[in-house]
N, C-alpha and C positions, 0 to 999 in steps of 0.2 A: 556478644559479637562472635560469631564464628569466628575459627581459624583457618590460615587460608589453604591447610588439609584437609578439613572439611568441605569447599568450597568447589564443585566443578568447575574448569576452566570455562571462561566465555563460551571458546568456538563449539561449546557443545550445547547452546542455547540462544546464539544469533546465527539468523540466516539473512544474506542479505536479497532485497528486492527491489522490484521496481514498478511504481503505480501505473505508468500506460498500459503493463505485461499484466498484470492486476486487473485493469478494466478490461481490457482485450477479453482475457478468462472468465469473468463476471459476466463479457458481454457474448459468452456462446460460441469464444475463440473468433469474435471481429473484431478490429480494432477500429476504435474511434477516432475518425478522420479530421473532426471538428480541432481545433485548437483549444486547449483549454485554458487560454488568457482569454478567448473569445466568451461572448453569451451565449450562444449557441453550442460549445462544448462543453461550457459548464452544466448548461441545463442536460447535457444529454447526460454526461457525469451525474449527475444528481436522478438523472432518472432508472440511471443504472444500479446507485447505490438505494434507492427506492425498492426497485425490484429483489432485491437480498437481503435488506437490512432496513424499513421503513421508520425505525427510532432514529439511527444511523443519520437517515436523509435530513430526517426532521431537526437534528441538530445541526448539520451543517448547514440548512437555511436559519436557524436561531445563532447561530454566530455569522452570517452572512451578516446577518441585520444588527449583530453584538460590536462586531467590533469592526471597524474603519480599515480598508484595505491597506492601507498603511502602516497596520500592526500587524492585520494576517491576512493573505493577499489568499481570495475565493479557491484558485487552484491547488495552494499549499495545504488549508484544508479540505479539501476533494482528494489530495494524495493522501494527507495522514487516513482519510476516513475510510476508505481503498483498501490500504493497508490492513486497518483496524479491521474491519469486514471479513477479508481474505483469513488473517489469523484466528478468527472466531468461529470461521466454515473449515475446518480442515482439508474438506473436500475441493475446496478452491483455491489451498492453498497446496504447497510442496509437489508441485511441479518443476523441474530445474530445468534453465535452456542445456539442450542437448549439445554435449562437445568437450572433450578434453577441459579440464578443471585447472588454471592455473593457481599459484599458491605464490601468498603477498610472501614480503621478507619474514614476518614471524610465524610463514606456515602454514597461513591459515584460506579457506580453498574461498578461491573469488569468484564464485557462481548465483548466479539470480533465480530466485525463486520465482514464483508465481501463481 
């Protein structure tokens, strides 16, 4: 086990984000109007993560069907998968919203990726 001198701190390997700002970006800088508790934004969501990421998609319809909305509700994984996408394309991802950066109690700067 490393020591925790060896170890870089966190804030220099989490960024935080947000998945509508994610699909937005994926989706050519439009934002999806659909709801995504609705079927209809889910499918649009999934046709987004199709278009960038077709294993991506295909998993998230194989746990659509895996596991009972009650354990993991269709939007929650359309966000993690988003996410997942976004970090894997660089180019879709590290975008930050534009504005003064404010910074939590431990210092650390609270701006959204995308």
């Amino acid at each position: 086990m490393p020591s925790s001198g060896d170890t870089p701190p966190p804030r220099q390997h989490i960024l935080e984000s947000h998945p509508e700002l994610v699909f937005m970006r994926l989706n050519g800088g439009v934002p999806v109007h659909a709801s995504k508790k609705q079927s209809a934004g889910c499918a649009e969501r999934l046709d987004i993560l199709r278009t960038h990421a077709p294993a991506t998609a295909h998993a998230c319809e194989r746990a659509f069907r895996d596991f009972p909305r009650k354990t993991a509700a269709r939007d929650d994984i359309l966000d993690a998968a988003a996410i997942a996408v976004a970090l894997t394309t660089p180019a879709n991802l590290l975008t930050a919203v534009p504005g003064p950066v404010p910074h939590d109690e431990a210092n650390l700067p609270m701006q959204i990726h995308y």
